[in-house]
C-alpha positions in Angstrom: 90.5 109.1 112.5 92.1 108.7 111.0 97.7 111.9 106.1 94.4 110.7 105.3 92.7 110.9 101.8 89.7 113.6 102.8 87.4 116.2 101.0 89.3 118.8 100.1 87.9 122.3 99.6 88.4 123.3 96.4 88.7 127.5 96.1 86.9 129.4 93.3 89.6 130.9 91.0 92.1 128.5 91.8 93.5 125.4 89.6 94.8 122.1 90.8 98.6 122.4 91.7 101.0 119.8 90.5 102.5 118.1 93.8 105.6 116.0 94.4 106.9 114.5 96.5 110.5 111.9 96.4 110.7 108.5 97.7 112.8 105.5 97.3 113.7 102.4 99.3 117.3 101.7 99.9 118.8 98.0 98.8 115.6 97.6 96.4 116.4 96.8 92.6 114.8 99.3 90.5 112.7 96.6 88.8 111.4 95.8 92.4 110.3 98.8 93.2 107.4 100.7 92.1 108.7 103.0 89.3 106.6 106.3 90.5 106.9 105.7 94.4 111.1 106.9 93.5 109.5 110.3 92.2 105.7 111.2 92.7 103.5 113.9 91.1 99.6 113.6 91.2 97.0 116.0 90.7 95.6 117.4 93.2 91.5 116.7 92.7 88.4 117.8 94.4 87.0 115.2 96.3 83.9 116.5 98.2 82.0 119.7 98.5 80.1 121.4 101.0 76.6 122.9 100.6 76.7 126.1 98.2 78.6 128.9 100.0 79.5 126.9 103.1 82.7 127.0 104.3 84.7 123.5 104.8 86.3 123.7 107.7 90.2 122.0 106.9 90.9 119.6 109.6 87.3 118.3 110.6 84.7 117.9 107.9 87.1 119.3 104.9 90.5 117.1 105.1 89.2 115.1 108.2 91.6 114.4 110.9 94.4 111.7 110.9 95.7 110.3 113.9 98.3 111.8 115.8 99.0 109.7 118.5 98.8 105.8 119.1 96.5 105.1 121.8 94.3 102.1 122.8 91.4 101.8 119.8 94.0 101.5 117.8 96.2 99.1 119.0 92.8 97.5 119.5 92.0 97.8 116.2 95.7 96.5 115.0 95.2 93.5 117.1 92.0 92.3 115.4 94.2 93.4 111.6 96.7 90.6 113.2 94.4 88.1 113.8 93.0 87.6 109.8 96.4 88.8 107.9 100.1 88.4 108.4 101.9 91.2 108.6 105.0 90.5 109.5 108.2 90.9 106.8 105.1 91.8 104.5 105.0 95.0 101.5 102.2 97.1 103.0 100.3 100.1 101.8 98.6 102.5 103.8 96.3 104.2 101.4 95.1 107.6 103.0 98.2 107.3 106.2 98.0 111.0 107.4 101.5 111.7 109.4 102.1 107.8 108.9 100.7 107.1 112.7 99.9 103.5 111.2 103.1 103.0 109.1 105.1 103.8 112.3 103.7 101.1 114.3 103.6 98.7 110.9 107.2 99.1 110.5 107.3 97.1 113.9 106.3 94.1 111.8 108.0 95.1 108.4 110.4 97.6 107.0 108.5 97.5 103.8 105.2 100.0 105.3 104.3 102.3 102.3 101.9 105.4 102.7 100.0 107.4 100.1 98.0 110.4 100.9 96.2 113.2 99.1 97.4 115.9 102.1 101.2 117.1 100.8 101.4 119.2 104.0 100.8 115.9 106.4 102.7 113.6 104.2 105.7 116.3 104.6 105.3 116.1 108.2 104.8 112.5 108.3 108.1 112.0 105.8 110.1 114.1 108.3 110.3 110.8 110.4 109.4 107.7 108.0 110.7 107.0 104.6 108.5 105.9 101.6 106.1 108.0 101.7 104.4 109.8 98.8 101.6 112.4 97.9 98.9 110.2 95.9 95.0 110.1 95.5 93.5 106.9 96.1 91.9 106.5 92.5 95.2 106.5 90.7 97.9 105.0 93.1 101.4 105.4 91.4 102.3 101.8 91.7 103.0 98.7 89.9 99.9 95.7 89.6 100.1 93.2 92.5 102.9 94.7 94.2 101.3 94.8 97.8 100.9 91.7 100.3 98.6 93.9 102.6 96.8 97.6 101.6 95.0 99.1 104.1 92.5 101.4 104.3 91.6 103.0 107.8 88.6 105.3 107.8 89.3 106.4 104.5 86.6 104.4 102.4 83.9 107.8 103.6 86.0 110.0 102.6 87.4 109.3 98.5 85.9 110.8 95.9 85.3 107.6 93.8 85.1 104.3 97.0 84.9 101.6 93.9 87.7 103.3 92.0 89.7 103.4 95.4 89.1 99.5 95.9 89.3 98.6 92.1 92.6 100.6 92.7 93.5 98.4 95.8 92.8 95.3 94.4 94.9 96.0 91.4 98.1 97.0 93.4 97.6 93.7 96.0 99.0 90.4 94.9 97.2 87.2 94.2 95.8 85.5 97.7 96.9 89.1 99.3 94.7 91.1 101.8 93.2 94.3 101.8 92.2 95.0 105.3 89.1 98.2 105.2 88.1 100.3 108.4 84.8 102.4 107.3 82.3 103.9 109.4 78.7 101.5 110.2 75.6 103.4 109.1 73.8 101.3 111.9 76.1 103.3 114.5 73.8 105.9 116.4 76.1 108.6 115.9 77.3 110.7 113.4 80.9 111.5 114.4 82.0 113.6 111.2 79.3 116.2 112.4 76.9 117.8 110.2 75.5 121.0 108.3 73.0 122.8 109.0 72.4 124.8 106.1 75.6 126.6 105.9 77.3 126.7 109.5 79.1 123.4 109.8 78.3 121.5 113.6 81.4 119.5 114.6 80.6 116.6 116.9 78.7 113.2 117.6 75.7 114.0 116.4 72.7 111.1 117.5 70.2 109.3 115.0 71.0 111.1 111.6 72.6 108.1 110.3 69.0 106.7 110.3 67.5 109.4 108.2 66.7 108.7 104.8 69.4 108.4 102.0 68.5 112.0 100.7 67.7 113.8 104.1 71.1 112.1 105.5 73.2 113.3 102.5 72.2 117.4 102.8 73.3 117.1 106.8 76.1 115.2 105.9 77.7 115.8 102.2 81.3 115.4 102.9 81.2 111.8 104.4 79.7 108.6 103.6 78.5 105.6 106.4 78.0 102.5 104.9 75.5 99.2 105.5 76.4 95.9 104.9 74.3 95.6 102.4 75.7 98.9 100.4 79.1 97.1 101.3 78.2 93.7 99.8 77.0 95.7 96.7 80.6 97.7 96.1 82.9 94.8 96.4 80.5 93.2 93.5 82.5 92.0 90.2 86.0 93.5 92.3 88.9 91.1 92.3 88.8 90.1 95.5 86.5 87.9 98.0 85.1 89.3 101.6 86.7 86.5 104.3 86.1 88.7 107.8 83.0 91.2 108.0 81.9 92.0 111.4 81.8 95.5 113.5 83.6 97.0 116.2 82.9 99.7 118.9 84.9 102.5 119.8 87.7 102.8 121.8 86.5 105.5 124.1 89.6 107.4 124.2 88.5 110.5 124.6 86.5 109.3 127.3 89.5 108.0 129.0 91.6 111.0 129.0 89.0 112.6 131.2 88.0 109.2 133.2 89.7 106.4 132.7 87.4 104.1 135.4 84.4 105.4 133.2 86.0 104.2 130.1 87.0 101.1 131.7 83.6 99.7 132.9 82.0 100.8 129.1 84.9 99.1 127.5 83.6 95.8 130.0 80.2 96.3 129.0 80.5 97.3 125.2 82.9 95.1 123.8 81.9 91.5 124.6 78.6 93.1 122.3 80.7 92.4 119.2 80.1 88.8 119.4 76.6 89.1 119.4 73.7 90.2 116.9 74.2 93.8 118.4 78.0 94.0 116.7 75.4 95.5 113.9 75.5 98.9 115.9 78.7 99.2 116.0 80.6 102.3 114.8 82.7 101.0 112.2 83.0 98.2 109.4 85.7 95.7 109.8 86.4 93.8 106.5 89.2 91.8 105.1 89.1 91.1 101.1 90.9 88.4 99.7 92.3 89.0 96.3 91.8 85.9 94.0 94.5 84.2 93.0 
């Protein structure tokens, strides 16, 4: 689902290339703005591998794949961002933003929408239509401390190489009392939707009940993407700067579903989504949490 931060294959033979990529924001002082978000160049890292001698297939389990067009579960998922946090006239970063499908509809709220992602091609793309942009990795985000009143992260959590370096790396670059709003995917879900391997051929798809496999057995199906419990949450935002104030889960928005049926989608929309304020949120298909950073 989320220019997203993502595994990236990394090819015998080759080295990391340097990358860079210019940004600036007009009518800002220079002491304002975030030295290194006016000219950006980051390393370009490994961040996940598939089993020996698979191949990663770009797009689905190597870089993932952001999201190109608005639709309903995400205005959905906006609307319940809007309800905990403020957004509007706020500085916001979008930490893994693909094309900058978020930051568009942010900049509704804000002109000061920021996006970082690891994908130079996506964030080219994505720069071709929205400014401040830049090609970063989530670990080292070329900002100044507490210069954010919002980060997000929107299924990107999974798929970072380091997830406490990313949030220790979030927290630093939020201000005091600021929010940092995390979408990540609900081990309790029945459904693995990053698809698995089997062995060496790479099955794309939603594939039922391996999230409930043991830790070890879960991990060789699916190496390039992590699902999280509360419990594993509770334990990673231990000792960060910052407090949890919302935690609940959400289901999907179905649509997929709707493009093919839209009165199908409707009814399970009716019948799924008043399930979130009961004990069965827990099987939801994604982690919605809001940290408070301490003042």
């Amino acid at each position: 689902m989320s220019l997203r931060e993502r595994q990236r294959p990394h090819h015998a033979g080759t080295s990391p290339r340097r990358q860079s990529v210019a940004a600036s924001e007009p009518g800002l002082p220079t002491a304002a703005c975030p030295a290194t978000i006016r000219k950006v160049v980051v390393e370009e890292v490994k961040t996940a591998s598939a089993p020996d001698g698979a191949c990663l297939p770009t797009g689905r389990a190597g870089l993932g794949q952001p999201s190109y067009v608005w639709r309903f579960g995400l205005e959905r998922r906006l609307d319940l961002i809007r309800r905990h946090v403020p957004l509007q006239g706020r500085r916001i970063l979008d930490i893994g933003c693909g094309v900058g499908t978020f930051v568009q509809r942010l900049r509704e709220f804000s002109p000061h929408v920021y996006g970082v992602d690891i994908d130079q091609e996506r964030v080219r793309r994505g720069a071709m239509a929205l400014p401040y942009l830049a090609v970063a990795v989530s670990e080292h985000l070329p900002f100044a401390d507490a210069t954010f009143d919002v980060v997000l992260l929107h299924e990107v959590l999974e798929h970072v190489r380091d997830d406490r370096l990313t949030l220790g790396e979030a927290c630093r670059v939020t201000r005091p009392r600021g929010k940092i709003v995390i979408y990540c995917p609900n081990r309790l879900y029945p459904f693995e939707t990053h698809g698995i391997f089997l062995g060496k051929r790479y099955l794309f798809g939603n594939i039922p009940l391996v999230n409930y496999l043991p830790d070890g057995l879960r991990k060789r199906l699916v190496p390039h993407v992590r699902a999280y419990t509360r419990r594993g949450l509770r334990r990673l935002f231990a000792g960060l700067a910052a407090r949890p104030i919302v935690h609940t889960c959400i289901f999907p928005g179905f649509d997929n579903l709707a493009a093919r049926s839209g009165l199908a989608s409707s009814i399970l929309r009716r019948v799924v989504y008043p399930l979130e304020n009961t004990p069965l949120s827990n099987f939801g298909l994604s982690h919605f949490v809001v940290l408070e950073k301490r003042g």
